[in-house]
mmCIF file as Biopython writes it, N, C-alpha, C and O atoms, coordinates in Angstrom:
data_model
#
loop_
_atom_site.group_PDB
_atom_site.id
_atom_site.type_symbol
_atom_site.label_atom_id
_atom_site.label_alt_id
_atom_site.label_comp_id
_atom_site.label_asym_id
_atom_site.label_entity_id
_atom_site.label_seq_id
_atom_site.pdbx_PDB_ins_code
_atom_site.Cartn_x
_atom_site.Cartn_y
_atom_site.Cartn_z
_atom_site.occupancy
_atom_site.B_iso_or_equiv
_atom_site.auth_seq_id
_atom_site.auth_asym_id
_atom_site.pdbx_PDB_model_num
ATOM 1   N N  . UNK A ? 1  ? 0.846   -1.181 0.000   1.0 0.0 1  A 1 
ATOM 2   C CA . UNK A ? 1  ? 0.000   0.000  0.000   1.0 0.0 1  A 1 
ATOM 3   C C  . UNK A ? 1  ? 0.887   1.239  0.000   1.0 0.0 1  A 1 
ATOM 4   O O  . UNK A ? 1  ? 1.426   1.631  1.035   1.0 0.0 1  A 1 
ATOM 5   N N  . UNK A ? 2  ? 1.009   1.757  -0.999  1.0 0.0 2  A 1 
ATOM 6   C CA . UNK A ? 2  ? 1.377   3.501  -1.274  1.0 0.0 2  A 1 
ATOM 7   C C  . UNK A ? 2  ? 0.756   4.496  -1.144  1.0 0.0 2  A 1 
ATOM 8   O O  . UNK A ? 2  ? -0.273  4.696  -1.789  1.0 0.0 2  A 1 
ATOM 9   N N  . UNK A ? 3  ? 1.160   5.204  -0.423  1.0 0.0 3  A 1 
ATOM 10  C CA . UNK A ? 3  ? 0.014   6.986  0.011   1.0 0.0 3  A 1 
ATOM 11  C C  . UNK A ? 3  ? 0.973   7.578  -1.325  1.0 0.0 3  A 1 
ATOM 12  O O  . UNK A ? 3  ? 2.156   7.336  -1.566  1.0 0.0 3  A 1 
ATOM 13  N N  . UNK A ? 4  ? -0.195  8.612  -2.236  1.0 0.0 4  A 1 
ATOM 14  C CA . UNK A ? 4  ? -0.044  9.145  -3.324  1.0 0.0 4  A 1 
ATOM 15  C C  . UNK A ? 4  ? -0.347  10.204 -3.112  1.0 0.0 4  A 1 
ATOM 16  O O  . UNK A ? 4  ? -1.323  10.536 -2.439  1.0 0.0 4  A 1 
ATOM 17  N N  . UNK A ? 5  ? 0.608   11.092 -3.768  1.0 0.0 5  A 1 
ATOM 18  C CA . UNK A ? 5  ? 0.660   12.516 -3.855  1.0 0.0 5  A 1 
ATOM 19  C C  . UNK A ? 5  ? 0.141   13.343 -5.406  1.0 0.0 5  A 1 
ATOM 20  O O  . UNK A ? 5  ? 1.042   13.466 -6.236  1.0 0.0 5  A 1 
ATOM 21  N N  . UNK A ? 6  ? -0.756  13.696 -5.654  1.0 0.0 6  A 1 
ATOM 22  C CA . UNK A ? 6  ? -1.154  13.915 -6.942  1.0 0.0 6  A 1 
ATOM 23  C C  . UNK A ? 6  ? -1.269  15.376 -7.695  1.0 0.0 6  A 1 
ATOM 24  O O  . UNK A ? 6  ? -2.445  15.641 -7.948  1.0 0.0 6  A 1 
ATOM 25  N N  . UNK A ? 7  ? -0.573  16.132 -8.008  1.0 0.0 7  A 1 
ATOM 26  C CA . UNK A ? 7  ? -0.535  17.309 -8.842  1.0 0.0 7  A 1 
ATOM 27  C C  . UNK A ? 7  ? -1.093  17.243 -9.940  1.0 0.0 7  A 1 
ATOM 28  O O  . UNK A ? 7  ? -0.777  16.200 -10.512 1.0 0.0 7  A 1 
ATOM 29  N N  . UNK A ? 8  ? -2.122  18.178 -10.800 1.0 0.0 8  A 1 
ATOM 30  C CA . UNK A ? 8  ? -2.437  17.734 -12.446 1.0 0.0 8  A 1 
ATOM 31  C C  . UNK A ? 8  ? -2.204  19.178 -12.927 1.0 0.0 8  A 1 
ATOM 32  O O  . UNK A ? 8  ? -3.022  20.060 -12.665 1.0 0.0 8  A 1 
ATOM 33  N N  . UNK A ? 9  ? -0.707  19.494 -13.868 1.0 0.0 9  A 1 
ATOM 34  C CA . UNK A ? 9  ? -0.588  20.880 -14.349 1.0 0.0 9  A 1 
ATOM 35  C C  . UNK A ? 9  ? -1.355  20.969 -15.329 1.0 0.0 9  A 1 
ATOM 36  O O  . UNK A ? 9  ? -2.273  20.148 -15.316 1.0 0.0 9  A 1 
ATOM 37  N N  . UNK A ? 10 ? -1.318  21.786 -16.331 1.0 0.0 10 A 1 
ATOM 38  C CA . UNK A ? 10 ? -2.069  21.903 -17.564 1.0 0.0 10 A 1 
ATOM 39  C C  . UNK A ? 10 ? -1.895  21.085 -18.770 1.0 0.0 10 A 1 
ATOM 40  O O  . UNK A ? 10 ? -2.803  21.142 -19.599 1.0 0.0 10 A 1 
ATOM 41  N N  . UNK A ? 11 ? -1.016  20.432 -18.978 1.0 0.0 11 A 1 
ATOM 42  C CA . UNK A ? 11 ? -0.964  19.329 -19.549 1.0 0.0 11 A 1 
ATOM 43  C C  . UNK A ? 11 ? -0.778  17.609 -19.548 1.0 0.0 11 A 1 
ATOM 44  O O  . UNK A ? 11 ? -1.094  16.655 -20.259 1.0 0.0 11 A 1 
ATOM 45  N N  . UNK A ? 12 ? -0.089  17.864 -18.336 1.0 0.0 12 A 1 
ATOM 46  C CA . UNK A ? 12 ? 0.397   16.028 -17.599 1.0 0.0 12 A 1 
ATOM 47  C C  . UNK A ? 12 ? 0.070   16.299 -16.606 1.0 0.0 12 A 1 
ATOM 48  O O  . UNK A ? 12 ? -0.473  17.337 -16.228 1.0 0.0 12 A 1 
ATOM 49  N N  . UNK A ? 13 ? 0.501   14.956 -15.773 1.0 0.0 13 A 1 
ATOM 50  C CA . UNK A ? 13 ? -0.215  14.102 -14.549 1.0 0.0 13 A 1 
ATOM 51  C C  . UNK A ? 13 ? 1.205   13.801 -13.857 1.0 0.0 13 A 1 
ATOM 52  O O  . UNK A ? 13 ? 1.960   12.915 -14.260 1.0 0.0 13 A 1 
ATOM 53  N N  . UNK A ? 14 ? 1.433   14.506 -12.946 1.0 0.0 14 A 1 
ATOM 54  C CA . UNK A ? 14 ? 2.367   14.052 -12.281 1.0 0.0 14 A 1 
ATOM 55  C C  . UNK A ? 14 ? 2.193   13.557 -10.639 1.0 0.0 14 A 1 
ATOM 56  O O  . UNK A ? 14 ? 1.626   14.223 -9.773  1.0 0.0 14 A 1 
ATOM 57  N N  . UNK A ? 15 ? 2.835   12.206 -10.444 1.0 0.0 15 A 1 
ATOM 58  C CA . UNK A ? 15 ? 2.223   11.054 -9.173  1.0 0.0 15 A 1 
ATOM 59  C C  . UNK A ? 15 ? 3.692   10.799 -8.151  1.0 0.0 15 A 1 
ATOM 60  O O  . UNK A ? 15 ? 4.636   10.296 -8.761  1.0 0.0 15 A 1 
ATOM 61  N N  . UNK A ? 16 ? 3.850   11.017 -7.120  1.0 0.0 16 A 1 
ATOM 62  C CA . UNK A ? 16 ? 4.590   10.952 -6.196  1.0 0.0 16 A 1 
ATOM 63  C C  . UNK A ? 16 ? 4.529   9.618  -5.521  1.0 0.0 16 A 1 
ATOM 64  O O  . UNK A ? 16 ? 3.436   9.585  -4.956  1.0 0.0 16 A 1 
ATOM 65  N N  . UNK A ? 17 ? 5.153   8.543  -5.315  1.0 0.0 17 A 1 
ATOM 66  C CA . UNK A ? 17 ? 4.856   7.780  -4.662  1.0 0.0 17 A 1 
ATOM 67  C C  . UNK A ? 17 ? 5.563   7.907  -3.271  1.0 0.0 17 A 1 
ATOM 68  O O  . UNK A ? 17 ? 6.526   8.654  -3.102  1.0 0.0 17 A 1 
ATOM 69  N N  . UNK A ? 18 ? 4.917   6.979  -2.099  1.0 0.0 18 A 1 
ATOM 70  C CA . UNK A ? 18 ? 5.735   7.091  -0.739  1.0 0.0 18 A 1 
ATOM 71  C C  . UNK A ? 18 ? 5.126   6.176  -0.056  1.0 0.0 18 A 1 
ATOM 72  O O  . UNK A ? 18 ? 3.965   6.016  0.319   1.0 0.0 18 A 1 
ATOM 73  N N  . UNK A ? 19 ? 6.823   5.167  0.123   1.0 0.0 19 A 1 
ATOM 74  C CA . UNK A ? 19 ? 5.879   4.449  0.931   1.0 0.0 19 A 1 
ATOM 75  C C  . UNK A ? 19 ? 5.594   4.047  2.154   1.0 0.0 19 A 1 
ATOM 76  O O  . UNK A ? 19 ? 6.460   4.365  2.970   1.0 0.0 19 A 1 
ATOM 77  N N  . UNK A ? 20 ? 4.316   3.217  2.759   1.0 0.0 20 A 1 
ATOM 78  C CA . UNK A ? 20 ? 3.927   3.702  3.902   1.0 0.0 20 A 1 
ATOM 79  C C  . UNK A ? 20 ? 4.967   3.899  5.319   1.0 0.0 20 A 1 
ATOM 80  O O  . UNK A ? 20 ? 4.859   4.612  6.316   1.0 0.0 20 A 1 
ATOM 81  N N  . UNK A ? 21 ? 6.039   2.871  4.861   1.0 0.0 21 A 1 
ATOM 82  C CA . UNK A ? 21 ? 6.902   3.264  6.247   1.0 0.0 21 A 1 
ATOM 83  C C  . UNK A ? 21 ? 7.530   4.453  6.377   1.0 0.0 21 A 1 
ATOM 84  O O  . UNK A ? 21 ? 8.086   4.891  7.384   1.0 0.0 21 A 1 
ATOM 85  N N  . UNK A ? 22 ? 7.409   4.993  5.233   1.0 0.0 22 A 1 
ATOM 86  C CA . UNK A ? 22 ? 8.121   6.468  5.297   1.0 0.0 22 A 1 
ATOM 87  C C  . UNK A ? 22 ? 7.081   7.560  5.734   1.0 0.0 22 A 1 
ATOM 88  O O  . UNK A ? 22 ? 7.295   8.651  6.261   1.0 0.0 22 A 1 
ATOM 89  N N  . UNK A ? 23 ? 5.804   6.923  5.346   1.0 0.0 23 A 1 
ATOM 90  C CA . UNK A ? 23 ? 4.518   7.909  5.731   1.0 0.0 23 A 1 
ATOM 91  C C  . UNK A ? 23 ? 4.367   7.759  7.294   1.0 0.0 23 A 1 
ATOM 92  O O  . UNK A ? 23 ? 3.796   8.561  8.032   1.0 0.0 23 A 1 
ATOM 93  N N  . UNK A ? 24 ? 4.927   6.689  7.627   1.0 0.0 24 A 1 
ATOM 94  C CA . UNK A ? 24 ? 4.552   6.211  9.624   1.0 0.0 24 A 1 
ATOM 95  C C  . UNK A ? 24 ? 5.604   6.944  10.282  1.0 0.0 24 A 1 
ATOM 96  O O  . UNK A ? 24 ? 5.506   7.616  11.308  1.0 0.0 24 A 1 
ATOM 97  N N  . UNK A ? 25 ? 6.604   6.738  9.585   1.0 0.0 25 A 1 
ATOM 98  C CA . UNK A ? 25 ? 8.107   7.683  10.102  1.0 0.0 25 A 1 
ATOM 99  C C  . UNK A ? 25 ? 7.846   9.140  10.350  1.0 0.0 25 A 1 
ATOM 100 O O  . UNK A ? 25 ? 8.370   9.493  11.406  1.0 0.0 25 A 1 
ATOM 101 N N  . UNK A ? 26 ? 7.159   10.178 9.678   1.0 0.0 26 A 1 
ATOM 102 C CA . UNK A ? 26 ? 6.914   10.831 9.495   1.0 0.0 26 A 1 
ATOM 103 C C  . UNK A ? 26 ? 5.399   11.312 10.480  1.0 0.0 26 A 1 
ATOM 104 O O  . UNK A ? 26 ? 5.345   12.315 11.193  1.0 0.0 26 A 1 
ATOM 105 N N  . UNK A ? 27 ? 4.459   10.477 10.312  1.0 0.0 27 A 1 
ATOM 106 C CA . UNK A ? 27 ? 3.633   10.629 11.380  1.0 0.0 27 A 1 
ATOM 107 C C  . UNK A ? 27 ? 3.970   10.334 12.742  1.0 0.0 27 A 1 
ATOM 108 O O  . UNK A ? 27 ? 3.411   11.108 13.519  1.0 0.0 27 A 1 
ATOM 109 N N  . UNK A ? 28 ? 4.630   9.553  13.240  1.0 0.0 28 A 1 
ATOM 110 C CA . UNK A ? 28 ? 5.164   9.152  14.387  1.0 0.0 28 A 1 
ATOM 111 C C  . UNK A ? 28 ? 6.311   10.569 15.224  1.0 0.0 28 A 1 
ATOM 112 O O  . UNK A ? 28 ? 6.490   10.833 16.413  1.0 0.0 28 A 1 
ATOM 113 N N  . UNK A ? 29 ? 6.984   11.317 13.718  1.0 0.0 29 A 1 
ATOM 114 C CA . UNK A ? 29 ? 7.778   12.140 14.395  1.0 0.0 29 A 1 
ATOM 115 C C  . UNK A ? 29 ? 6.965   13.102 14.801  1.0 0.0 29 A 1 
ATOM 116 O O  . UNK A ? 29 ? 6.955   13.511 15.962  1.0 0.0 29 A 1 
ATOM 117 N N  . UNK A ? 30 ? 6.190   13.558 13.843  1.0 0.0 30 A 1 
ATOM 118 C CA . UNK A ? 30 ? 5.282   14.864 13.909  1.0 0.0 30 A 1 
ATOM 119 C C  . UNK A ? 30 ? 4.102   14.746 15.400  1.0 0.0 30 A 1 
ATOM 120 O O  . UNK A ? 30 ? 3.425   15.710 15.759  1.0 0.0 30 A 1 
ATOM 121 N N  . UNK A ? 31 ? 4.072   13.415 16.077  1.0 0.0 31 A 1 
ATOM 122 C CA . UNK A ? 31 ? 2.747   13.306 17.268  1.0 0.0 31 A 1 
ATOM 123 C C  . UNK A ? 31 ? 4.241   13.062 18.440  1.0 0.0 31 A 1 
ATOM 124 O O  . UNK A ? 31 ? 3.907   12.939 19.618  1.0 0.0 31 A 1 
ATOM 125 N N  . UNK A ? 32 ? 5.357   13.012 18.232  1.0 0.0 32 A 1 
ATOM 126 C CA . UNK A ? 32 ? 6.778   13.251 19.091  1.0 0.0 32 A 1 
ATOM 127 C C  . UNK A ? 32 ? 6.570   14.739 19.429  1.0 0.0 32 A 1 
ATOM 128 O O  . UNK A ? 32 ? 6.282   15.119 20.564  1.0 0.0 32 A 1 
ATOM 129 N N  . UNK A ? 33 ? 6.766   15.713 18.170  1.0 0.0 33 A 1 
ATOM 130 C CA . UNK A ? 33 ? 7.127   17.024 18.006  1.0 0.0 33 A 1 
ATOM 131 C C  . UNK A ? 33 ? 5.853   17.682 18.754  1.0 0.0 33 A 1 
ATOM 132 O O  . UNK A ? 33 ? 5.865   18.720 19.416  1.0 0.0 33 A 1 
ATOM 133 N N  . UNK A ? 34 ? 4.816   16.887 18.510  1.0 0.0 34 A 1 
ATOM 134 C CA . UNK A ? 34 ? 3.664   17.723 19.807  1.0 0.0 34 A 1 
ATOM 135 C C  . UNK A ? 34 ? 3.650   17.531 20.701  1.0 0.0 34 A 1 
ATOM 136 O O  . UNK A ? 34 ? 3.332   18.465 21.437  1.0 0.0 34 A 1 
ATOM 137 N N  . UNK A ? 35 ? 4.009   16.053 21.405  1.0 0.0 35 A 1 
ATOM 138 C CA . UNK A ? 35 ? 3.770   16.169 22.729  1.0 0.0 35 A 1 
ATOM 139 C C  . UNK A ? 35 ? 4.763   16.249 23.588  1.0 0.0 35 A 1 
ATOM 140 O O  . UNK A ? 35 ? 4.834   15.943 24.778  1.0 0.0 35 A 1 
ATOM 141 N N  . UNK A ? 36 ? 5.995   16.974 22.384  1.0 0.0 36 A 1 
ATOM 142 C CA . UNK A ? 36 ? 7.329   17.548 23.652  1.0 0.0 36 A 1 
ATOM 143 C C  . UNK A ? 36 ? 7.211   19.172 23.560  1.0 0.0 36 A 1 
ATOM 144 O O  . UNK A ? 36 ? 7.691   19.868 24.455  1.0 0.0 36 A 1 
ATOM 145 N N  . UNK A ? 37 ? 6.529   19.756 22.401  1.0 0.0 37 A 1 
ATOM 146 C CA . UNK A ? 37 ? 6.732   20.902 22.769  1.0 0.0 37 A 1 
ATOM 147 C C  . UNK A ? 37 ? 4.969   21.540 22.914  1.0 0.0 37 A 1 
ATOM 148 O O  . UNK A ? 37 ? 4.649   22.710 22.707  1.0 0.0 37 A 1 
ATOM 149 N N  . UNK A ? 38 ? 4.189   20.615 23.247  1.0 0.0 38 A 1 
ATOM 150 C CA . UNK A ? 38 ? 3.010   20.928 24.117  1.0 0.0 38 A 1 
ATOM 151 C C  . UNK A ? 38 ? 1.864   21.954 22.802  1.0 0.0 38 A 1 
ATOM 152 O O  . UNK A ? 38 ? 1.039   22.843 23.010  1.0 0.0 38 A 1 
ATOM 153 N N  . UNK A ? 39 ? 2.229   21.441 21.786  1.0 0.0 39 A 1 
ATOM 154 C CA . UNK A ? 39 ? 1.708   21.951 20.547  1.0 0.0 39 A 1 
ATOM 155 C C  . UNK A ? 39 ? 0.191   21.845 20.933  1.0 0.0 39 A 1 
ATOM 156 O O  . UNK A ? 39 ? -0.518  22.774 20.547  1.0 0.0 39 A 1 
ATOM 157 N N  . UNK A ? 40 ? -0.361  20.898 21.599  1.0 0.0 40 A 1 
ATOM 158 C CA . UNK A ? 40 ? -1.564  20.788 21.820  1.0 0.0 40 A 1 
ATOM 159 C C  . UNK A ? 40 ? -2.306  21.700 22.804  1.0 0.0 40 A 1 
ATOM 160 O O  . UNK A ? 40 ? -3.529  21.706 22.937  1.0 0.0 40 A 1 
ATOM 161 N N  . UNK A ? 41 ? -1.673  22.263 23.299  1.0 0.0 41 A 1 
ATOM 162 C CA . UNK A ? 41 ? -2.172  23.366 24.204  1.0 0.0 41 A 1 
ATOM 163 C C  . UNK A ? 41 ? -2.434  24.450 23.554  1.0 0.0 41 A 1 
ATOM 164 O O  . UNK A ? 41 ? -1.637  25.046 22.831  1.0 0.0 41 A 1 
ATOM 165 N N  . UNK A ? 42 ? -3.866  24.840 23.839  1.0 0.0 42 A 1 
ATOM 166 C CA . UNK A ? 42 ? -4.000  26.496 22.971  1.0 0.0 42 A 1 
ATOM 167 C C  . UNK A ? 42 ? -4.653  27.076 24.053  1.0 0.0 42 A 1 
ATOM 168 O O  . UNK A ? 42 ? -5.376  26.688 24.971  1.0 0.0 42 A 1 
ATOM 169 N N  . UNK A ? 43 ? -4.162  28.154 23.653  1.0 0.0 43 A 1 
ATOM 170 C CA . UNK A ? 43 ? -4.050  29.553 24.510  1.0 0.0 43 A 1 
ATOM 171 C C  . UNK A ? 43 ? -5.153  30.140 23.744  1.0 0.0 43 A 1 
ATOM 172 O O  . UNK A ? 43 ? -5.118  30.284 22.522  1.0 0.0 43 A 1 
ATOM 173 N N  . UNK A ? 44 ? -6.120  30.472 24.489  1.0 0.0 44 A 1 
ATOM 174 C CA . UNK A ? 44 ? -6.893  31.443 23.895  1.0 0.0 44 A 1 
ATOM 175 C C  . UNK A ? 44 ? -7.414  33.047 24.252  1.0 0.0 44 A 1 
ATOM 176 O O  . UNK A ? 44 ? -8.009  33.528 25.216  1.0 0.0 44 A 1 
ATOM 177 N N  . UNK A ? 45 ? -6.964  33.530 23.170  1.0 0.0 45 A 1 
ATOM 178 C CA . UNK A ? 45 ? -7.045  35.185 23.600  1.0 0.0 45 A 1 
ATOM 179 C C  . UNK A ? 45 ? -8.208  35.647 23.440  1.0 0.0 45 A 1 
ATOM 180 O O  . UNK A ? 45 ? -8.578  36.424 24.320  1.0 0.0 45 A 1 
ATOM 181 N N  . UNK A ? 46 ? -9.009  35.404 22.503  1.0 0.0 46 A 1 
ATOM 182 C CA . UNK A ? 46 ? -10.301 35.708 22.225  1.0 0.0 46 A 1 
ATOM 183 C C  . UNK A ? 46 ? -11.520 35.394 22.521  1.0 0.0 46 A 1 
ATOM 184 O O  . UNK A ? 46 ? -12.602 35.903 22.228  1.0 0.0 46 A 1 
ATOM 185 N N  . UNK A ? 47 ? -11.074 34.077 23.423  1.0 0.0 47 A 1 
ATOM 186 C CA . UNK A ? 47 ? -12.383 33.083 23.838  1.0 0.0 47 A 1 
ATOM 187 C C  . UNK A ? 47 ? -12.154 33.142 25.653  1.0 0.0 47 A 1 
ATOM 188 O O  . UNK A ? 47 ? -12.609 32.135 26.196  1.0 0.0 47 A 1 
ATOM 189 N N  . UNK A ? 48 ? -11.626 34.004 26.462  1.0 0.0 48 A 1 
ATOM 190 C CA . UNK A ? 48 ? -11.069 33.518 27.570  1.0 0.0 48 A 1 
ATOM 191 C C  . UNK A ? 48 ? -12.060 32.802 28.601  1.0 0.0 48 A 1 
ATOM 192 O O  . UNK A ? 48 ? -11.700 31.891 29.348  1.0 0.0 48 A 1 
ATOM 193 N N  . UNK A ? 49 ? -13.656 33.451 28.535  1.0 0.0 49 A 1 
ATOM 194 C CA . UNK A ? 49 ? -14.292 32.976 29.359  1.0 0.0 49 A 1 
ATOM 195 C C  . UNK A ? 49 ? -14.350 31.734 28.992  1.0 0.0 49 A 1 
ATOM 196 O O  . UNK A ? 49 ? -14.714 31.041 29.942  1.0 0.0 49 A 1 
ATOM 197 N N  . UNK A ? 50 ? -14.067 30.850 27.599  1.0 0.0 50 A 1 
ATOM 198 C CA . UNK A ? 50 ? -14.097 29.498 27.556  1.0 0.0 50 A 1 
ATOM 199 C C  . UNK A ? 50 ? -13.528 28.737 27.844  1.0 0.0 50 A 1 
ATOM 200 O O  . UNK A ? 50 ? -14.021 27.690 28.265  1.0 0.0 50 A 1 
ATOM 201 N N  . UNK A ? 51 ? -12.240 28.943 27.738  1.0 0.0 51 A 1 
ATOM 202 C CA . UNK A ? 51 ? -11.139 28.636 27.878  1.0 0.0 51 A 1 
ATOM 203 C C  . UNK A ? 51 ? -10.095 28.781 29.399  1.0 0.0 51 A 1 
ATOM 204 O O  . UNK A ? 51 ? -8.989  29.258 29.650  1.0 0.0 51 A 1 
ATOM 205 N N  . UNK A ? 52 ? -11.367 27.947 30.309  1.0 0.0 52 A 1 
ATOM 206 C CA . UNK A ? 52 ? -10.449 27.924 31.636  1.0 0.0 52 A 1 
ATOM 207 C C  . UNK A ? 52 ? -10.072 26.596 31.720  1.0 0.0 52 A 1 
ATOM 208 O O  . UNK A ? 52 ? -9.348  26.218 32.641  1.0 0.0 52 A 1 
#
């Protein structure tokens, strides 16, 4: 199974392939990169009464 990347310019079809262990590598770093630098926390300036 390949995750596909698909562009269509004005005349051709151009297809990226990748495959999935490189797509897991990549998801795995990016849910690392949030929950060390707390990406999931939002601050809200505009909503404060909601946001206790």
């Amino acid at each position: 199974m390949n995750v596909h990347f698909m562009a269509v310019p004005a005349d051709r079809m151009v297809t990226v392939d990748i495959p999935v262990a490189v797509y897991e590598i990549l998801h795995v770093t990016v849910v690392l990169l949030i929950a060390r630098h707390d990406i999931t926390e939002i601050h809200c300036f505009c909503f404060n009464e909601q946001c206790e």
